[in-house]
PADO-347003 format. One record per residue: residue number from 1; residue in three letters; x negated, y negated, z negated of N, C-alpha, C in turn. Coordinates in steps of 0.2 Angstrom, whole numbers. Each point is the difference from the previous one (the first is absolute). Layout:
BEGIN
  seq  type    n_X    n_Y    n_Z   ca_X   ca_Y   ca_Z    c_X    c_Y    c_Z
  NUM   ALA      X      Y      Z      X      Y      Z      X      Y      Z
...
//
This chain:
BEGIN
  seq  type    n_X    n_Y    n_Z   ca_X   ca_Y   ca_Z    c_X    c_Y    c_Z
    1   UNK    175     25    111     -1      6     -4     -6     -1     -5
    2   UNK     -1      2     -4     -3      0     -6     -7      5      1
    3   UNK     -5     -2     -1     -5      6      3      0      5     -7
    4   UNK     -1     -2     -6      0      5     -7      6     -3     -4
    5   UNK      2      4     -3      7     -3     -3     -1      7     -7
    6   UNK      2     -4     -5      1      5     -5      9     -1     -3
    7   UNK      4      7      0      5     -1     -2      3      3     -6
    8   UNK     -1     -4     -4      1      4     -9     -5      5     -2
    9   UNK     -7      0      2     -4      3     -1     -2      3     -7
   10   UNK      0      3     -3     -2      1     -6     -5      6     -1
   11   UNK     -6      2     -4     -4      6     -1     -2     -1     -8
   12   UNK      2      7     -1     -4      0     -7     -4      6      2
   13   UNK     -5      2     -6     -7      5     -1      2      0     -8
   14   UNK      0      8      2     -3      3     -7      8     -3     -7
   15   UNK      6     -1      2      5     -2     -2     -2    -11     -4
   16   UNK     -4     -1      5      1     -5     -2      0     -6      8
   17   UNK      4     -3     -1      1     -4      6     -2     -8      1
   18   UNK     -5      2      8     -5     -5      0      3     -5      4
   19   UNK      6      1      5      2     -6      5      6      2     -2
   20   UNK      4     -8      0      7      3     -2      4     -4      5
   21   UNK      4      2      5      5     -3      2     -4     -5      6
   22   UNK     -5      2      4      0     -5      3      3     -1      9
   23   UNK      3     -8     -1      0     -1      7     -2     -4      4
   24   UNK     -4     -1      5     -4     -4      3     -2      1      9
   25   UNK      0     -3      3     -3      0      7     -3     -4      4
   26   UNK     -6      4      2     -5     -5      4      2     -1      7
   27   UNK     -3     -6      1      2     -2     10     -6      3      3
   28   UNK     -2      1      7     -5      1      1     -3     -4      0
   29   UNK     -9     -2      0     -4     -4      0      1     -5     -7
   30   UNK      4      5     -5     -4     -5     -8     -5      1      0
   31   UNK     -1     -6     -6     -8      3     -5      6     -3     -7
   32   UNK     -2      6     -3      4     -1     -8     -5      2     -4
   33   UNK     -4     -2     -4     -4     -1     -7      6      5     -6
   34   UNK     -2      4     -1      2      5     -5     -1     -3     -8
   35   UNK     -3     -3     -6      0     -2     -5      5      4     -5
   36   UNK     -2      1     -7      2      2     -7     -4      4     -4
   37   UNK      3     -1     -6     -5      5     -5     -2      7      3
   38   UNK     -7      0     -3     -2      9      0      5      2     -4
   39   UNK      1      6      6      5      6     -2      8     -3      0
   40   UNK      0     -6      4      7      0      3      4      3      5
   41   UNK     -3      4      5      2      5      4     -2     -3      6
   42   UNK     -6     -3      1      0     -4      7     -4      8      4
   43   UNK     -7      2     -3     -1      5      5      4      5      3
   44   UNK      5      3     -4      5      4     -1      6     -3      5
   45   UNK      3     -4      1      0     -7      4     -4      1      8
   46   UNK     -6     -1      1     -2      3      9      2      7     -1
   47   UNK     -2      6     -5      2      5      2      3      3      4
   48   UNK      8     -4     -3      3      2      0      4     -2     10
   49   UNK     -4     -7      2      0     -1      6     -2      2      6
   50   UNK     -4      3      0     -4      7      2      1      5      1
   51   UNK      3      4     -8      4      8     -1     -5      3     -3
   52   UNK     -5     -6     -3     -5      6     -4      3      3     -3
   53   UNK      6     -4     -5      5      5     -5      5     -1      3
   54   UNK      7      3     -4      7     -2      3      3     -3     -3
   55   UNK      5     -4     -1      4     -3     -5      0      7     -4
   56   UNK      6     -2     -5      3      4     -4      9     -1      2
   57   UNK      1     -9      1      6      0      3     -1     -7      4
   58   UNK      5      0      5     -3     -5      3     -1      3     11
   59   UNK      0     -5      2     -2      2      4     -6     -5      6
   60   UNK     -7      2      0     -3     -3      6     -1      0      6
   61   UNK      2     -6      5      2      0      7     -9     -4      2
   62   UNK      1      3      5     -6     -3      6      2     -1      7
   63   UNK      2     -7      2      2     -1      4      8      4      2
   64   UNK      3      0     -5      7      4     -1      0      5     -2
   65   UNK     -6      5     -2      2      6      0     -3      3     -4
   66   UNK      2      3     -4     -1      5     -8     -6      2      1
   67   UNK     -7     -3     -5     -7      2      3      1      9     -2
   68   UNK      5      1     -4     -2     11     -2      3      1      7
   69   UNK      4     -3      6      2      4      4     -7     -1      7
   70   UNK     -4     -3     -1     -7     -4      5     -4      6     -2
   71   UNK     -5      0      6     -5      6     -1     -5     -5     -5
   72   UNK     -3      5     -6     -6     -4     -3     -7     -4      1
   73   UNK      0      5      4     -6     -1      5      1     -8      5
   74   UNK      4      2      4      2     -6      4      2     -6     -6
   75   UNK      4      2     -3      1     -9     -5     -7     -2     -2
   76   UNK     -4      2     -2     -6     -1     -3     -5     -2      4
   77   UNK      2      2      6     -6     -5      6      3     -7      1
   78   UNK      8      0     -1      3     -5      0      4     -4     -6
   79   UNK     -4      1     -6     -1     -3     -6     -7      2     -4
   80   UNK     -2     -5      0     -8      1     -3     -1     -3     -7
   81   UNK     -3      8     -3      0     -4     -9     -7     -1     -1
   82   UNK     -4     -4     -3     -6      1     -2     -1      0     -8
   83   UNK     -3      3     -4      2      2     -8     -5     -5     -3
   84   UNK      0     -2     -6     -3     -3     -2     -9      4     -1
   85   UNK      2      6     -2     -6      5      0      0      3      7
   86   UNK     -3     -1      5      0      3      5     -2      8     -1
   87   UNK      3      3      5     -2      9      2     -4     -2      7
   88   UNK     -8      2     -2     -2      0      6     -3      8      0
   89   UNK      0      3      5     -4      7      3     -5      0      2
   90   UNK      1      9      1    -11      2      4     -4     -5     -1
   91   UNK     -7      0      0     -6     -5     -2      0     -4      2
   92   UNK      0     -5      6     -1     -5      2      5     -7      1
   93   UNK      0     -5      1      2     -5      2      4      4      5
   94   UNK     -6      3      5      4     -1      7      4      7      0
   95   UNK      1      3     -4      6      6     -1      6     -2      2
   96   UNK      0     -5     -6      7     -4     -1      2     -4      4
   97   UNK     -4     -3      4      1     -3      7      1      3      5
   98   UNK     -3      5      2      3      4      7      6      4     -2
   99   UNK      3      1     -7      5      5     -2      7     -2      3
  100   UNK      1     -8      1      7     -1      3      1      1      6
  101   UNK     -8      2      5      0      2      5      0      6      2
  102   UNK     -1      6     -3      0      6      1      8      0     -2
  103   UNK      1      0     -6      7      1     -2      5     -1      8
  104   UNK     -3     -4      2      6     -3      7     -3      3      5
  105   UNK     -5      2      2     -3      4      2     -2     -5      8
  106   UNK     -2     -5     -2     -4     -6      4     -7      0     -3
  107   UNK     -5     -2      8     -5     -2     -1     -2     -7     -6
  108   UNK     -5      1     -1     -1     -4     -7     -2     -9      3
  109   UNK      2     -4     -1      0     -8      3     -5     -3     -4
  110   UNK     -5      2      4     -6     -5     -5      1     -5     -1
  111   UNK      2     -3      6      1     -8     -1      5     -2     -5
  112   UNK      4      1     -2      6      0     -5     -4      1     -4
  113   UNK     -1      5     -3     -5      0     -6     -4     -6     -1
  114   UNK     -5     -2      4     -6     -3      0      3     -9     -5
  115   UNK      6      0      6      4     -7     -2      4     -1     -8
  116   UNK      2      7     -1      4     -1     -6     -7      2     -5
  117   UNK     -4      3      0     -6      1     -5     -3     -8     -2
  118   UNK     -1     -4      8     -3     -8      0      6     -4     -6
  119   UNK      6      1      3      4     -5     -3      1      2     -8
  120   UNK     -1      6     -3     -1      0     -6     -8     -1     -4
  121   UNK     -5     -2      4     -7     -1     -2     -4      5     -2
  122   UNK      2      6      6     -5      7      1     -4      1      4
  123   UNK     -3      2      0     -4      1     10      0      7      0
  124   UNK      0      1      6     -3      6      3     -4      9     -5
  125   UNK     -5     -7     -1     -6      6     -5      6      3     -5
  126   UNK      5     -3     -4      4      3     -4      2      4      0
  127   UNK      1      2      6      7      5      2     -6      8     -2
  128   UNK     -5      0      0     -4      6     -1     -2      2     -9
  129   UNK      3     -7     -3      1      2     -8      5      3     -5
  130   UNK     -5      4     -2      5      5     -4      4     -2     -3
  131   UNK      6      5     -3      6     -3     -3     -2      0     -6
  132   UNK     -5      2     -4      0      2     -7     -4     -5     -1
  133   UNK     -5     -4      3     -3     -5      0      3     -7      1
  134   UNK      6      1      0      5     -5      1      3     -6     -6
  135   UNK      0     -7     -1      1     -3     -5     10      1      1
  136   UNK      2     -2     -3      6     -1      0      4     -5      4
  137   UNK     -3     -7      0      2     -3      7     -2      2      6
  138   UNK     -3      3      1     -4      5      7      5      4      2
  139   UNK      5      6     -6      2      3      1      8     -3      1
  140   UNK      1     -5     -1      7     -3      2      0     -2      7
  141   UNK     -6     -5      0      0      0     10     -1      5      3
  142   UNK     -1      4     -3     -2      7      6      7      1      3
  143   UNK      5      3     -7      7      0     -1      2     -4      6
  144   UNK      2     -6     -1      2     -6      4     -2      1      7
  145   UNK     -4      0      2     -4      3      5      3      5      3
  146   UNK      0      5     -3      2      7      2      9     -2      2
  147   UNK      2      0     -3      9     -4     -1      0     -5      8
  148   UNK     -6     -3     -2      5     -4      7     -4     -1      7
  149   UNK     -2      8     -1     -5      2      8      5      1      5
  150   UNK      7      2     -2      7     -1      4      6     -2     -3
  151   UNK     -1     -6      0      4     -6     -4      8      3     -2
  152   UNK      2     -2     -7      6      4      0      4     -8      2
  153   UNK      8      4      0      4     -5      0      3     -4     -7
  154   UNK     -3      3     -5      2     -2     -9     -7      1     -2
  155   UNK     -2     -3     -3     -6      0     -5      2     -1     -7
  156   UNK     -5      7     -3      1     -2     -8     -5     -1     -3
  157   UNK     -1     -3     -4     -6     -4     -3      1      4     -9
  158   UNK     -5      3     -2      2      0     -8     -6     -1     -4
  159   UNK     -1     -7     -1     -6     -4     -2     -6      3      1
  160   UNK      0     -2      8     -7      1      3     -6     -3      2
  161   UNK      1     -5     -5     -7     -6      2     -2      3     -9
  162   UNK      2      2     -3     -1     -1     -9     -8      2     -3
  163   UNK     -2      3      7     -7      0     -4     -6     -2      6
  164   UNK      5     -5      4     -6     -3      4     -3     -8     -2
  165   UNK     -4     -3      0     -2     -7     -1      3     -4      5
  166   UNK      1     -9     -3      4     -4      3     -1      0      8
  167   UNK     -5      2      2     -5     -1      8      5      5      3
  168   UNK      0      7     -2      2      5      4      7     -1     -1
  169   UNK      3     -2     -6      7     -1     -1      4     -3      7
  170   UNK     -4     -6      1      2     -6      4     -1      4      7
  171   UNK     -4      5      3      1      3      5      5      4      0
  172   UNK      2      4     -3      5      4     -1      8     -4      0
  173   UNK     -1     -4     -5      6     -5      0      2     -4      9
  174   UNK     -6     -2      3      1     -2      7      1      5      5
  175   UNK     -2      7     -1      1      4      5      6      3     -1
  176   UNK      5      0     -5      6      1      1      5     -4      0
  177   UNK     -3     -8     -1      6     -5      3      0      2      7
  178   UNK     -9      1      2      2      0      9      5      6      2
  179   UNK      0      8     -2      3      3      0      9     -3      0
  180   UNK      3     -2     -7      4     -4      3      3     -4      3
  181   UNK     -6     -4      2      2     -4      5      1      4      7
  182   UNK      0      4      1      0      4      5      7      3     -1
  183   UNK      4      1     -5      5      4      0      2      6     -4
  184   UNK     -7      2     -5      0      5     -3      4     -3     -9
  185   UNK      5      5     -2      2     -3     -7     -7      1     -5
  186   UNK      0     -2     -5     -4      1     -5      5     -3     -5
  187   UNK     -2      8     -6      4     -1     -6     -8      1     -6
  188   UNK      0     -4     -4     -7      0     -2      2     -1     -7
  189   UNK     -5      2     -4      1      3     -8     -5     -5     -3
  190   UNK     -1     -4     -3     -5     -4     -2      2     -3     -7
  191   UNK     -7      1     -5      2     -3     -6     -5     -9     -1
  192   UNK     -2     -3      7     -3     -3      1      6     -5      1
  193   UNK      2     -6     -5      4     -5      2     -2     -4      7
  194   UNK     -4     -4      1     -2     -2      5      0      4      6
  195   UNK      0      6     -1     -4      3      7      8      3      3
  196   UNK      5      0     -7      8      3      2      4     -7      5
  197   UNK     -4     -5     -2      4     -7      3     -4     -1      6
  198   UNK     -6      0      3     -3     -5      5      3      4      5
  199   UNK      0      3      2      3      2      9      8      4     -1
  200   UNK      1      2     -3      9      5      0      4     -7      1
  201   UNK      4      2      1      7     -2      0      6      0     -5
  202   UNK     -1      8     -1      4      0     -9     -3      2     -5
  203   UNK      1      1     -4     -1      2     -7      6      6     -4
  204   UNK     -2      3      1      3      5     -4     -2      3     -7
  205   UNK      4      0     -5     -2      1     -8      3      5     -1
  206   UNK     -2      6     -2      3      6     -3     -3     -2     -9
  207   UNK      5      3     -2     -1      0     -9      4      7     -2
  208   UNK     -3      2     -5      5      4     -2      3      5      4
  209   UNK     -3      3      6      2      2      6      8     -3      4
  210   UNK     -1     -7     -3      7     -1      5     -2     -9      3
  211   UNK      3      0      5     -5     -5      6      5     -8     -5
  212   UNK     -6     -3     -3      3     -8     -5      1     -4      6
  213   UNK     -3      1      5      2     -6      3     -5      0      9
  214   UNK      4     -3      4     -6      2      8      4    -11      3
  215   UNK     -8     -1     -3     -2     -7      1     -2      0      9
  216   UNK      3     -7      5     -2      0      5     -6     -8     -2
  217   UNK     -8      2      3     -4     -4     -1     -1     -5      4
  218   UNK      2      2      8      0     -6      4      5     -3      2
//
């Protein structure tokens, strides 16, 4: 069985229609590279994988079943989107890092933290730095961080290296091959050629809100 499957999917906004007709489904443990023009419906495209929107027509399954019929809450621990512009809260670093822990209402794992701040090139002292003091690739790791402090079983990526430098990229890009290599899917949006080819598997091209073509790269 298919872990995300879109069946005739289609959404417009505002009477004008961003995805049209899509059919498509992931196995567990992809990594799919996302690629197309701006404004061809790729973010609109994870949304839509998650329930941040609904279709319009169409229906989305997770693991067979119609995400509008899934609690929201529950899918979204078990489909992770991180935005290109992250949403971080309250003042600090370490807000947003105890946050998935209170939400679940477990004690806070430092040690998890500790490992996932190192493998992105953060330390410790960070986590007491404010969010408004924050540069923009600071604030994407935070994100990332925050997302995979209980690792989902989908991951969505919506070009999230885009405003870190090649050093941090390379860390980022390595810590979620590890993630799949563990099992976790990852569906990733990138306008960065080389970085849509070096570890996925596929290649997926939306254009025009309609899927041109889903290349297998290994």
């Amino acid at each position: 069985m298919s872990e995300l499957e879109f069946q005739n999917v289609s959404y417009v906004n505002n009477g004008k229609e961003i995805l049209h007709d899509l059919c498509i489904d992931f196995s567990p443990g992809s990594y799919v590279s996302i690629i197309g023009p701006s404004g061809s419906g790729k973010s609109t495209f994870l949304r839509l994988c998650c329930n941040l929107i609904s279709s319009t027509k169409g229906t989305v399954l997770f693991h067979g079943k119609d995400v509008l019929q899934q609690n929201p809450i529950e899918l979204r621990k078990k489909i992770g989107y991180c935005f290109q512009e992250p949403v971080l809260w309250g003042n600090t670093v370490d807000d947003n890092l105890s946050f998935p822990f209170q939400v679940r209402k477990q004690e806070i794992d430092e040690k998890k933290i500790s490992c996932l701040l190192a493998s992105f090139g953060l330390d410790e002292h960070f986590r007491k730095s404010e969010i408004k003091n924050l540069s923009g690739g600071e604030k994407q790791r935070v994100a990332l961080i925050r997302t995979l402090l209980f690792e989902p079983e989908i991951l969505l990526l919506d070009e999230v290296t885009s405003a870190l430098d090649a050093d941090n990229t390379g860390l980022v890009e390595k810590a979620i091959l590890g993630l799949n290599q563990r099992g976790i899917t990852v569906l990733w949006v990138t306008h960065n050629d080389a970085q849509s080819r070096k570890y996925a598997d596929q290649l997926l091209t939306i254009e025009n809100g309609r899927i041109k073509s889903l290349e297998a790269i290994k």
